[in-house]
C-alpha positions as CSV (number, residue, x, y, z in Angstrom):
1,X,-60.5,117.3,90.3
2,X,-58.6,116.8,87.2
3,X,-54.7,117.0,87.8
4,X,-53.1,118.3,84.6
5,X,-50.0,119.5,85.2
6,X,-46.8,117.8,87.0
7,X,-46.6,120.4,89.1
8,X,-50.0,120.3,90.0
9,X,-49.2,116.0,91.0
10,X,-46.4,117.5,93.5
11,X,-47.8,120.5,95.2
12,X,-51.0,118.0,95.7
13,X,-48.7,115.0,97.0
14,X,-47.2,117.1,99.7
15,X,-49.8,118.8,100.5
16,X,-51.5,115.8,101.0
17,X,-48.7,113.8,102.7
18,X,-48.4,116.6,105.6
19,X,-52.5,116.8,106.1
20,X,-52.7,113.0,106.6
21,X,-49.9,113.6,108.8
22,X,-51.3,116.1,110.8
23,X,-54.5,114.5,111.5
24,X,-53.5,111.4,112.2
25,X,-51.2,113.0,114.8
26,X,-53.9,114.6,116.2
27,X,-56.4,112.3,116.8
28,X,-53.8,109.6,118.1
29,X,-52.7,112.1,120.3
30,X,-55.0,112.5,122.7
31,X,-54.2,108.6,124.0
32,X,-50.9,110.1,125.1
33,X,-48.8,106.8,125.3
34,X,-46.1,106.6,122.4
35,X,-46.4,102.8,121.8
36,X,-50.3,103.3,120.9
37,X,-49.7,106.7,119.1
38,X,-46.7,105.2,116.9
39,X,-48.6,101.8,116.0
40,X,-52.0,104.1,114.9
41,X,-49.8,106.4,112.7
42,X,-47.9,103.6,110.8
43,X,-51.0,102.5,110.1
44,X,-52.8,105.4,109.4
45,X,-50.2,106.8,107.3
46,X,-49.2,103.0,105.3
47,X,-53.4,103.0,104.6
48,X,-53.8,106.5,103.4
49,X,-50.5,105.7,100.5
50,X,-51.2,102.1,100.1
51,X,-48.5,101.3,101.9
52,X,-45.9,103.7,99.5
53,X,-44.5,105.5,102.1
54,X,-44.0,105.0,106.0
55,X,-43.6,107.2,108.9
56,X,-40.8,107.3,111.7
57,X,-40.5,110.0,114.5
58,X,-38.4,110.0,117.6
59,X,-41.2,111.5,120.0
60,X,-44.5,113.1,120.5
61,X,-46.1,115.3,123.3
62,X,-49.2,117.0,124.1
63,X,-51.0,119.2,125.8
64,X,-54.4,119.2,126.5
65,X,-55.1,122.9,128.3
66,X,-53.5,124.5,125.4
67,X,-54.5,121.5,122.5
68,X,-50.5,121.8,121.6
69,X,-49.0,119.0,119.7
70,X,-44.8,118.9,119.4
71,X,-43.5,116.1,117.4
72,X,-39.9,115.2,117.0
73,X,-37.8,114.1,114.2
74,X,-40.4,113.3,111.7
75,X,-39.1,110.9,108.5
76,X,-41.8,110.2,105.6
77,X,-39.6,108.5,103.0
78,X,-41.1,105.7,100.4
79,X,-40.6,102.3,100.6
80,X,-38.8,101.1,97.3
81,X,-40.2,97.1,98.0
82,X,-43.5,98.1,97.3
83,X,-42.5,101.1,94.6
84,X,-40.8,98.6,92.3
85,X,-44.0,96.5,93.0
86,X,-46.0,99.2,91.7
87,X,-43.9,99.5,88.9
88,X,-44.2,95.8,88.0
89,X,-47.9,96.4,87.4
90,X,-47.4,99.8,86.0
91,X,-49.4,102.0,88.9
92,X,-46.1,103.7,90.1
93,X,-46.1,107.3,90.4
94,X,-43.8,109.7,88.6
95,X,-42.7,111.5,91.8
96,X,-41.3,110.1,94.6
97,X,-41.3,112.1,98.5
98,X,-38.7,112.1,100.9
99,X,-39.4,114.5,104.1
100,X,-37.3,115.1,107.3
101,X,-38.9,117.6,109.7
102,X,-37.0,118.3,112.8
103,X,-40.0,119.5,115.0
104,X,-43.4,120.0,114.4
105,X,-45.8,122.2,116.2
106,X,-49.7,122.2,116.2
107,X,-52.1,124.7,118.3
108,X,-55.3,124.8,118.9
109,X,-55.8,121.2,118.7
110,X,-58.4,119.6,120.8
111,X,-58.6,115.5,119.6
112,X,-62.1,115.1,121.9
113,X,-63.9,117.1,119.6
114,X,-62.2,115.1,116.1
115,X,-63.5,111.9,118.0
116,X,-66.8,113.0,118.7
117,X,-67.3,115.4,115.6
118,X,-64.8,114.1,113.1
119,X,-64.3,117.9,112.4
120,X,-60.4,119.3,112.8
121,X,-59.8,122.5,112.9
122,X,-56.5,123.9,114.4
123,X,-55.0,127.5,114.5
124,X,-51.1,127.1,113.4
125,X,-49.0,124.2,112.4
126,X,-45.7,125.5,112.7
127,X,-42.7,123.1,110.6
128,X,-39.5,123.4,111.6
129,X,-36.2,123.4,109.1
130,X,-37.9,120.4,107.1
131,X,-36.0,118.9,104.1
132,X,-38.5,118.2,101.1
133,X,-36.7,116.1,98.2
134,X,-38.7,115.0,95.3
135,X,-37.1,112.9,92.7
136,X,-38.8,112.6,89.0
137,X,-38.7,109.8,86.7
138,X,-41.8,110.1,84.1
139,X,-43.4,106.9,84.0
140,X,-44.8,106.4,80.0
141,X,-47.8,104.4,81.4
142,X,-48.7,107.4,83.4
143,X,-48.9,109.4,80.4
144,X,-52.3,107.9,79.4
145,X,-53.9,108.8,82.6
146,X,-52.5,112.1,83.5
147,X,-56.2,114.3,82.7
148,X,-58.2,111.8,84.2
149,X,-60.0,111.9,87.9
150,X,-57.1,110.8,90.7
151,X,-58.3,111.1,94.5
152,X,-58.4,114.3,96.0
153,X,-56.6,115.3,99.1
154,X,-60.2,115.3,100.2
155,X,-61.1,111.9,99.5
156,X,-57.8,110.5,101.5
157,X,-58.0,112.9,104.7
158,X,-62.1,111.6,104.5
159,X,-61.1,107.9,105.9
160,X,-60.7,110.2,109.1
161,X,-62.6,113.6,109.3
162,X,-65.5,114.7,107.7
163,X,-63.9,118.5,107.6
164,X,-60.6,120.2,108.0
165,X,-59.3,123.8,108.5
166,X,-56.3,125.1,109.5
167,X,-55.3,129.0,109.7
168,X,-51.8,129.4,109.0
169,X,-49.2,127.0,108.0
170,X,-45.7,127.6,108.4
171,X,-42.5,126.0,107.1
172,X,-39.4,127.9,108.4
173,X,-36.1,127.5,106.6
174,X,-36.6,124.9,104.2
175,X,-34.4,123.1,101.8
176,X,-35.7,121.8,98.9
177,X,-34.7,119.3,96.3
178,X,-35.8,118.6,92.9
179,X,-34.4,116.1,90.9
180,X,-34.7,115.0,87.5
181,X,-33.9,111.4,87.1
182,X,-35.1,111.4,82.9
183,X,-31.6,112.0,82.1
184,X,-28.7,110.0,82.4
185,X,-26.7,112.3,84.5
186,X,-29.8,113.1,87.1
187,X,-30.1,117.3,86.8
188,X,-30.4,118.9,90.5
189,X,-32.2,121.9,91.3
190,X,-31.5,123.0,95.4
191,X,-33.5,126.1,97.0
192,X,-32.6,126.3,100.5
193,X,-33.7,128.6,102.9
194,X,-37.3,128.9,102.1
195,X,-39.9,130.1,104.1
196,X,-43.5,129.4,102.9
197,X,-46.8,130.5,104.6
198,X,-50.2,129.2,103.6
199,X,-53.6,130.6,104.9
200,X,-56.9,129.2,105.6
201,X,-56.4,125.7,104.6
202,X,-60.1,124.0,103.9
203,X,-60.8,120.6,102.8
204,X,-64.4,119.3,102.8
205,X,-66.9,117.4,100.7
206,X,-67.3,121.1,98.7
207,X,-63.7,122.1,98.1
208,X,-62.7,120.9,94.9
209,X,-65.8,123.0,93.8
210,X,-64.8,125.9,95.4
211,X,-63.9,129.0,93.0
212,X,-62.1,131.3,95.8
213,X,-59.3,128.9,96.9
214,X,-56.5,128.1,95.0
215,X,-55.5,124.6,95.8
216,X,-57.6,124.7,98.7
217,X,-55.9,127.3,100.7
218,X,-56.2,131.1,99.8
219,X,-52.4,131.6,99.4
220,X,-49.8,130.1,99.1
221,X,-46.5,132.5,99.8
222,X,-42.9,131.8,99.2
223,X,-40.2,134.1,100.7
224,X,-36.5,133.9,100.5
225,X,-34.9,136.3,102.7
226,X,-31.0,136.3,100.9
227,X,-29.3,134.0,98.7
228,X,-25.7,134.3,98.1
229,X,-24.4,132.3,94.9
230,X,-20.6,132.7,93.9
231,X,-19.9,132.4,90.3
232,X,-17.9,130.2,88.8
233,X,-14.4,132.0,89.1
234,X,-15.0,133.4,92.5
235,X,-14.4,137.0,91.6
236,X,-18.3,138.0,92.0
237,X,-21.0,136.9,94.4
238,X,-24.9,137.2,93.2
239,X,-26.7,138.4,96.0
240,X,-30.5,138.5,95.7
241,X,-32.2,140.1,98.5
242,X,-35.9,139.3,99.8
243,X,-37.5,136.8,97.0
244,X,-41.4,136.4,97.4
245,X,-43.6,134.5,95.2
246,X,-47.2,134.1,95.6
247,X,-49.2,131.6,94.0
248,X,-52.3,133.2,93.6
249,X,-51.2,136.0,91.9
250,X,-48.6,133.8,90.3
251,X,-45.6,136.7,91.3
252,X,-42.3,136.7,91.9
253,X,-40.8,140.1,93.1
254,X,-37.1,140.8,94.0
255,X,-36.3,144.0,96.4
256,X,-32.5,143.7,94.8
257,X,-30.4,141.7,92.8
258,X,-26.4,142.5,93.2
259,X,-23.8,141.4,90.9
260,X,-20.8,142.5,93.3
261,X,-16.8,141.7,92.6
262,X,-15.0,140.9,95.2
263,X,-12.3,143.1,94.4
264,X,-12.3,147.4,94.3
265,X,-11.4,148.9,91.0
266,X,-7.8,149.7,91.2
267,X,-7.3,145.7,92.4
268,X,-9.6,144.1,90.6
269,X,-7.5,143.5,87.3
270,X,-4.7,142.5,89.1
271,X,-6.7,139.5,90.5
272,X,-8.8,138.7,87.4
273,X,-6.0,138.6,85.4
274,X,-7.0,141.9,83.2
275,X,-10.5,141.2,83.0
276,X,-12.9,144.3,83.2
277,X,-14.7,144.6,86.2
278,X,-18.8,144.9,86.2
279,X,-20.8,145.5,88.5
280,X,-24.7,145.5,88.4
281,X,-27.5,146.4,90.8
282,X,-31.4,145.8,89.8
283,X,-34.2,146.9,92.3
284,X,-37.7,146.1,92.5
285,X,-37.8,143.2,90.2
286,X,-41.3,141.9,88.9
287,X,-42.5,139.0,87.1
288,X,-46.3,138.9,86.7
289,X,-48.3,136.2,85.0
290,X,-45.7,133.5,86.2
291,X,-46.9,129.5,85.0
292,X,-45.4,127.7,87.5
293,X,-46.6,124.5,85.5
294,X,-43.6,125.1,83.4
295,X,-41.2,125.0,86.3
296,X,-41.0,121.4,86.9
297,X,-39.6,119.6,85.8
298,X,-39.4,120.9,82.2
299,X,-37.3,123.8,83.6
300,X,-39.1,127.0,81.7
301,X,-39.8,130.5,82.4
302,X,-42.7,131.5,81.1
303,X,-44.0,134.9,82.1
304,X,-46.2,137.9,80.3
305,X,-44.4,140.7,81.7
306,X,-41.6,141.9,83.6
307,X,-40.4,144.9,85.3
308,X,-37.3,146.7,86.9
309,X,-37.4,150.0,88.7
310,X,-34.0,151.7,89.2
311,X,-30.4,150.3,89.7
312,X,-27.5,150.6,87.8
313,X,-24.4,148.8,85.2
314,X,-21.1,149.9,86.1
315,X,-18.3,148.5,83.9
316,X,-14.5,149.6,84.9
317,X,-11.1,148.6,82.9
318,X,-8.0,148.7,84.5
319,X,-5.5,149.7,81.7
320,X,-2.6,148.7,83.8
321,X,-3.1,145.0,83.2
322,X,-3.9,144.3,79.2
323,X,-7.1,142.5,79.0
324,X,-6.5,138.6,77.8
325,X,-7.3,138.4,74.0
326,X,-10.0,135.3,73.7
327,X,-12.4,135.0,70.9
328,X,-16.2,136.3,71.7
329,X,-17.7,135.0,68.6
330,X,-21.3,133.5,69.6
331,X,-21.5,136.3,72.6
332,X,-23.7,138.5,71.7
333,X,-26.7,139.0,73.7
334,X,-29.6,137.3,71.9
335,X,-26.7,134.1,71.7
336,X,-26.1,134.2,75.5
337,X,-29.5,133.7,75.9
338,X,-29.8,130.9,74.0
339,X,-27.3,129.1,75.8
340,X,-28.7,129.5,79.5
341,X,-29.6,126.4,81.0
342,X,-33.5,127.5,81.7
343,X,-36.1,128.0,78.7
344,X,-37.4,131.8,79.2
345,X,-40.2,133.1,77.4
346,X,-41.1,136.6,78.6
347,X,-43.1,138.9,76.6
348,X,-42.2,142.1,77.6
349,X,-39.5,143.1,79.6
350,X,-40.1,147.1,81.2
351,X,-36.5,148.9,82.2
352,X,-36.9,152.7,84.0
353,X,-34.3,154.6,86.1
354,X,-31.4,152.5,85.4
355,X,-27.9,154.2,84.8
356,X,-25.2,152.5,83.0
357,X,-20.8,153.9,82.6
358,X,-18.1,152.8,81.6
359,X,-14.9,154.0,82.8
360,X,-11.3,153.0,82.0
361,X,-8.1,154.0,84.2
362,X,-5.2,155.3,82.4
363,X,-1.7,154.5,83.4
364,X,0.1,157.2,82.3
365,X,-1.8,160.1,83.3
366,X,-3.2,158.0,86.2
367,X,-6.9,159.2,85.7
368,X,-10.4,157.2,85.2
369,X,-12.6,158.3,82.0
370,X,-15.8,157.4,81.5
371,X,-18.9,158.0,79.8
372,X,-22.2,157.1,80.9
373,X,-25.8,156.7,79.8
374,X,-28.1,157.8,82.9
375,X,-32.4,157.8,83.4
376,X,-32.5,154.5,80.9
377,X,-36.1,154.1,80.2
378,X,-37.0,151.1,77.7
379,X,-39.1,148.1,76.9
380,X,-37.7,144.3,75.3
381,X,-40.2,142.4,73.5
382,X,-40.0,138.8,73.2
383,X,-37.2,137.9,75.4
384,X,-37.1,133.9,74.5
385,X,-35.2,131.4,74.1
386,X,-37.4,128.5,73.6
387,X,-38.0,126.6,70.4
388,X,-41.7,127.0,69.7
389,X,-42.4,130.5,70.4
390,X,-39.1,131.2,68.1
391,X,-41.0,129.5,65.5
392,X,-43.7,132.1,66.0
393,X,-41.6,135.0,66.4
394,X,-37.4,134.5,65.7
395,X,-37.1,138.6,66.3
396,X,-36.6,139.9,69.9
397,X,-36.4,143.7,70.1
398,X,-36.4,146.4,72.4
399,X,-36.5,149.7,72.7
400,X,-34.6,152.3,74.7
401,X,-34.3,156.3,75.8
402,X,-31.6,157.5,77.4
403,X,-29.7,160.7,78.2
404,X,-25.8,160.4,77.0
405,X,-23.6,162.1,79.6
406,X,-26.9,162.6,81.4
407,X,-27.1,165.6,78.9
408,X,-27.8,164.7,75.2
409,X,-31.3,162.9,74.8
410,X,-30.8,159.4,73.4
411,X,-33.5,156.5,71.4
412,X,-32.1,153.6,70.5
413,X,-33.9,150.6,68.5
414,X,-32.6,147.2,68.6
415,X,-33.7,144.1,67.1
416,X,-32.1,140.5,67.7
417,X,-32.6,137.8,65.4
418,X,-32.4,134.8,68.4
419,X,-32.3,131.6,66.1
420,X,-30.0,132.7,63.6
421,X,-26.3,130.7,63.3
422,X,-24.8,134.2,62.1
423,X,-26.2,136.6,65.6
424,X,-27.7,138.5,63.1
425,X,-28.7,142.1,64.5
426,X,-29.6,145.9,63.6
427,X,-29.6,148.9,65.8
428,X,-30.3,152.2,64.9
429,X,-31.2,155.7,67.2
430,X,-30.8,159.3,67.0
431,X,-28.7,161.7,69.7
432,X,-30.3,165.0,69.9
433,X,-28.9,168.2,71.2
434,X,-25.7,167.6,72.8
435,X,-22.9,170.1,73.8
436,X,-19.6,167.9,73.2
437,X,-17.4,169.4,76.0
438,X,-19.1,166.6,77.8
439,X,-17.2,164.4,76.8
440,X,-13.6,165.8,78.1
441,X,-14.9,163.4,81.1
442,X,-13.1,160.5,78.8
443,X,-11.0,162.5,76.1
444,X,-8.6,163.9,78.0
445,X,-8.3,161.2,80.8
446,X,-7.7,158.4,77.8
447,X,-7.4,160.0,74.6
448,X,-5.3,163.2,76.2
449,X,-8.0,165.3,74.1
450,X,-10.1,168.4,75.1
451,X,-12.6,169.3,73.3
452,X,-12.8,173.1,73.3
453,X,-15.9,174.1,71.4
454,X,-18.7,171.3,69.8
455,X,-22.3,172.3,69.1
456,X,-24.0,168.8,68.3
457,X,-27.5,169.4,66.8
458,X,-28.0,165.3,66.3
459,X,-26.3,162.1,65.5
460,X,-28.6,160.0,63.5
461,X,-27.3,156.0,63.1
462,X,-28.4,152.7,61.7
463,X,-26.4,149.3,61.9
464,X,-26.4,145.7,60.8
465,X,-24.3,143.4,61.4
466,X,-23.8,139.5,62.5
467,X,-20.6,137.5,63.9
468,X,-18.7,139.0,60.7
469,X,-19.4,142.1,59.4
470,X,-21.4,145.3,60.4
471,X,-22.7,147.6,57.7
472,X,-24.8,151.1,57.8
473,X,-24.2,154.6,57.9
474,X,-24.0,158.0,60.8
475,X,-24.7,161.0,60.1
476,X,-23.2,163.6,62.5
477,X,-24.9,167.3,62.5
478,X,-22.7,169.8,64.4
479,X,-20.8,173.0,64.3
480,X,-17.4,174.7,66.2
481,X,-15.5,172.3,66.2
482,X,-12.5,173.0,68.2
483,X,-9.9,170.7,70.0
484,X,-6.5,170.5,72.0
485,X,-4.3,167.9,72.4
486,X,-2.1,167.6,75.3
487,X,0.9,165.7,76.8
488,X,1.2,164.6,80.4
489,X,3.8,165.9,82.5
490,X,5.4,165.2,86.0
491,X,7.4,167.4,87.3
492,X,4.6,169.4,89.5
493,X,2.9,166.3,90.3
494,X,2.4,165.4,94.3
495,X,0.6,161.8,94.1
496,X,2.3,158.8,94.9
497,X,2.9,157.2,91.4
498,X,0.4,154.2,90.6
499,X,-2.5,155.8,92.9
500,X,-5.4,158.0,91.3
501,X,-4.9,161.7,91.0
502,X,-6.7,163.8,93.0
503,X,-7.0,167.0,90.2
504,X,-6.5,168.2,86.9
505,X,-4.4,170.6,87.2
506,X,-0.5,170.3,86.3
507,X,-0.9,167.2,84.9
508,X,-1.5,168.3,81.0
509,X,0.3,170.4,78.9
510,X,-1.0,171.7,75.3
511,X,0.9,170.6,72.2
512,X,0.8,173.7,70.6
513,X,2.0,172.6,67.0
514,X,0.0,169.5,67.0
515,X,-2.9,171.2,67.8
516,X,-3.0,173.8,65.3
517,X,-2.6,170.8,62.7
518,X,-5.3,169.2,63.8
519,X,-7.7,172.1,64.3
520,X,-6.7,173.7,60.6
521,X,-5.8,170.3,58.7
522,X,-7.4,167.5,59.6
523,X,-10.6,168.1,61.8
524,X,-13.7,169.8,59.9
525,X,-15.4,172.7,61.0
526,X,-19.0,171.6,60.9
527,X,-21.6,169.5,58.8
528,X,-23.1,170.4,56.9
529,X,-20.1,172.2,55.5
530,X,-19.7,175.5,54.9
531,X,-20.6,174.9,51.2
532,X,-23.7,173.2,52.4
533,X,-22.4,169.4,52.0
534,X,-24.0,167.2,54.4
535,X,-21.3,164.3,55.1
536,X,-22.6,160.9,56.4
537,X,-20.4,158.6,57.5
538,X,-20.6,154.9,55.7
539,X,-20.1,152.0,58.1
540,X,-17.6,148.6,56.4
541,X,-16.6,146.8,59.3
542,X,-15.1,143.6,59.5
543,X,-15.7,142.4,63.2
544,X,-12.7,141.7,65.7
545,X,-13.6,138.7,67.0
546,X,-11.9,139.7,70.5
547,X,-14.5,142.4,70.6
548,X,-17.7,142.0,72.2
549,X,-21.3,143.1,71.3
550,X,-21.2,146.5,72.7
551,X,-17.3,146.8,71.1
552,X,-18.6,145.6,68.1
553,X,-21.1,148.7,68.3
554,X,-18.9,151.5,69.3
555,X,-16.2,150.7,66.7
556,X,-18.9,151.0,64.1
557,X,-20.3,154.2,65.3
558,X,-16.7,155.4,65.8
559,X,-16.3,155.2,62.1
560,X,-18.9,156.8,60.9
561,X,-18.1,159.8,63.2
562,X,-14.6,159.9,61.8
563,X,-15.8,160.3,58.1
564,X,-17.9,163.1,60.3
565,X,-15.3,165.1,61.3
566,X,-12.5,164.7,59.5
567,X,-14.1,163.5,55.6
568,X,-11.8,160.3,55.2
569,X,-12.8,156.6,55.6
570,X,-10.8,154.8,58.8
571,X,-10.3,151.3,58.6
């Protein structure tokens, strides 16, 4: 069997390292006394590694009516006299095993018929809590050597049967280590809490011909119940709930991943120090096509395709605590994904039922706006961030429909140019039928605006911009346009001050002089005009470098729809 991959060298090695294990175990065991059984699996275990690693436990037990085996305390670490030996001569290996299993359980093990048959094969082997650490260091005369033939799990387990089989394997609540040793600083990557199942282990003289097994088992399943990670200024937890990969279909599906403060809206700013608060949910995460060859230890994500069904972006400000001005130059999406520490390279990412809002408390009239972008259905193409396929393909894009206000239909086009130095970007869509009232949801609350009357037929747009500048042009078509602008007022209010209101009414009161202004002076009627005129807003902005992405965005669609409405340029 030619071993290709790195990955392939460790899955093999551990593999291997338990089986010889196992067997050794289970033929010594049926002499019963621990002096015996401890001298034959030191040797057993120092033959089959030549003499790399060695074996410690603290005790063993069996029973012959139900051919159970329990062993205790299990250490399998290397021995670094004869590895630096090894790497004298240059035949050390790049990966290096250290195991630590509390209890190990085997059933259906009867060691009078591996005597007499040289045939093992057991029901369940059941590993208790075991702590796997595997540290890397490429060795350069390894390099040479790494497509040609290395022995078989086969061809080390044959020394003592002829055939082995085992049903189920199962490692409970396992923490596993990975480190990197290439780099001066040694890079760590920890998964604890692992459970992996493999089924209908076979190793005989025909399994490394064998089409139907992968790795000589017919699955290989890893599941991770929850994982709770806080980030890094402990105002959100990422939660991920029920993780599952499977080898052989090389998946990885997630039931839910939760972004979740720690904080409710109306305390969150106070805590954060002003910063907004955002809260995500994705369900029914899949990644198909996964190489897990890429994983270790070059740290990559490659994957064909992608998918999340239903969940939802929620994005609250707090206008009672002003946000902290800091510059968001080099944070825009396509840049942020440059900068993650793992390469990703996933060719189509597939969005549906996802609802995204934004909402923003008001101080003064002590209401929440928001507006909102509900039934997101989309696709992103080329979601990389790794240097060759960039060389390919620098554009990622992606492709979105949407319902604004869950009323007004919504397509939006985006393309991200990943490698440029300047975030270089375009997006461009088109609203369709919208009737504008909607939007009182976050005039009146934050703008103390209500729209009275707004047909909108469509709102064609198209941007471009980069860390500096966006350019392009909107075109609103509407009709009726007709709005009020109001004052708060206090003296029929019941709340308790600095608490959310419970209703509308009392709160407002119309401006009747301002309003008429506005309506006959300022705002336009419709557009087309009424001489036929079309109006298109042109977009000059020069980017706020406090603003981020999505800022950037609405700022230039906001001037465009002033030009709209009113026929003057805003700055």
């Amino acid at each position: 069997m030619k071993i290709r991959h790195r990955w392939q060298k460790i899955t093999i090695g551990i593999i291997s390292s338990i089986l010889i294990l196992l067997i050794i175990l289970t033929i010594v065991g049926f002499f019963f006394l621990k002096p015996i059984v401890t001298s034959r699996i030191e040797k057993g275990v120092s033959k089959a590694t030549n003499s790399l690693y060695r074996i410690s436990f603290s005790d063993i037990t069996y029973n012959p009516t139900l051919g159970n085996i329990v062993i205790s305390d299990v250490d399998f670490l290397p021995d670094t006299l004869i590895y630096n030996r090894l790497h004298a001569i240059k035949k050390a290996p790049d990966d290096l095993l250290k195991i630590h299993v509390p209890t190990v359980k085997l059933t259906g093990v009867y060691p009078l018929s591996v005597i007499f048959t040289k045939i093992l094969d057991m029901g369940m082997v059941n590993i208790d809590k075991p702590t796997i650490t595997v540290l890397h260091k490429s060795q350069p005369y390894n390099k040479s050597i790494d497509s040609v033939e290395r022995k078989t799990p086969y061809q080390l387990i044959s020394k003592f049967v002829k055939s082995l089989k085992i049903d189920r394997v199962l490692l409970n609540d396992v923490d596993f280590t990975y480190e990197n040793q290439e780099f001066k600083k040694p890079k760590t990557n920890v998964i604890k809490n692992v459970y992996v199942e493999i089924t209908n282990i076979v190793l005989d003289s025909l399994s490394d011909k064998s089409t139907q097994k992968i790795y000589y088992a017919d699955d290989y399943t890893f599941i991770i119940k929850d994982i709770t990670l806080p980030d890094k200024n402990q105002l959100n937890d990422n939660l991920f709930r029920n993780v599952v990969f499977s080898l052989r279909n090389r998946q990885l599906k997630v039931d839910e991943y939760h972004l979740k403060p720690r904080a409710d809206n109306m305390t969150f700013g106070k805590i954060s120090g002003g910063r907004d608060r955002a809260e995500v949910l994705f369900q029914n995460i899949i990644i198909k096509g996964i190489q897990p060859e890429m994983l270790f230890p070059d740290n990559k994500l490659y994957a064909p395709q992608m998918s999340i069904k239903g969940g939802f972006v929620r994005v609250f400000n707090d206008k009672r605590y002003p946000r902290k001005k800091r510059n968001k130059v080099g944070e825009y999406p396509h840049q942020m994904l440059k900068k993650l520490d793992i390469k990703l390279k996933i060719d189509t990412v597939q969005i549906s039922d996802v609802k995204v809002t934004y909402s923003e408390f008001d101080p003064e009239a002590r209401l929440t706006g928001y507006i909102s972008f509900e039934r997101i259905k989309g696709t992103i193409y080329n979601a990389t961030n790794d240097t060759l396929p960039l060389l390919k393909n620098p554009v990622c894009s992606a492709d979105f429909h949407t319902y604004f206000m869950n009323k007004g239909s919504l397509d939006v086009h985006f393309t991200f140019n990943t490698p440029s130095e300047k975030g270089d970007f375009t997006v461009q869509g088109q609203l369709g039928y919208f009737e504008g009232t909607s939007i009182n949801k976050i005039t009146i609350a934050l703008a103390k605006v209500s729209i009275q009357s707004l047909q909108i037929s469509k709102y064609v747009f198209k941007l471009k911009g980069d860390d500096n500048r966006v350019t392009g042009t909107g075109t609103l078509y509407y009709d009726n346009l007709k709005a009020t602008l109001l004052k708060v007022q206090d003296d029929q209010l019941e709340e308790k001050k600095g608490e959310p209101r419970k209703r509308l009414l009392g709160i407002f009161k119309r401006k009747p002089l301002p309003t008429f202004i506005i309506n006959n002076l300022i705002l336009k009627d419709s557009n087309p005009r009424k001489s036929g005129k079309l109006v298109t807003g042109n977009v000059n902005l020069t980017r706020d470098p406090t603003k981020s992405f999505w800022g950037v965005v609405w700022n230039g669609l906001g001037q465009s729809l002033f030009q709209c409405v009113t026929g003057t340029v805003k700055d």
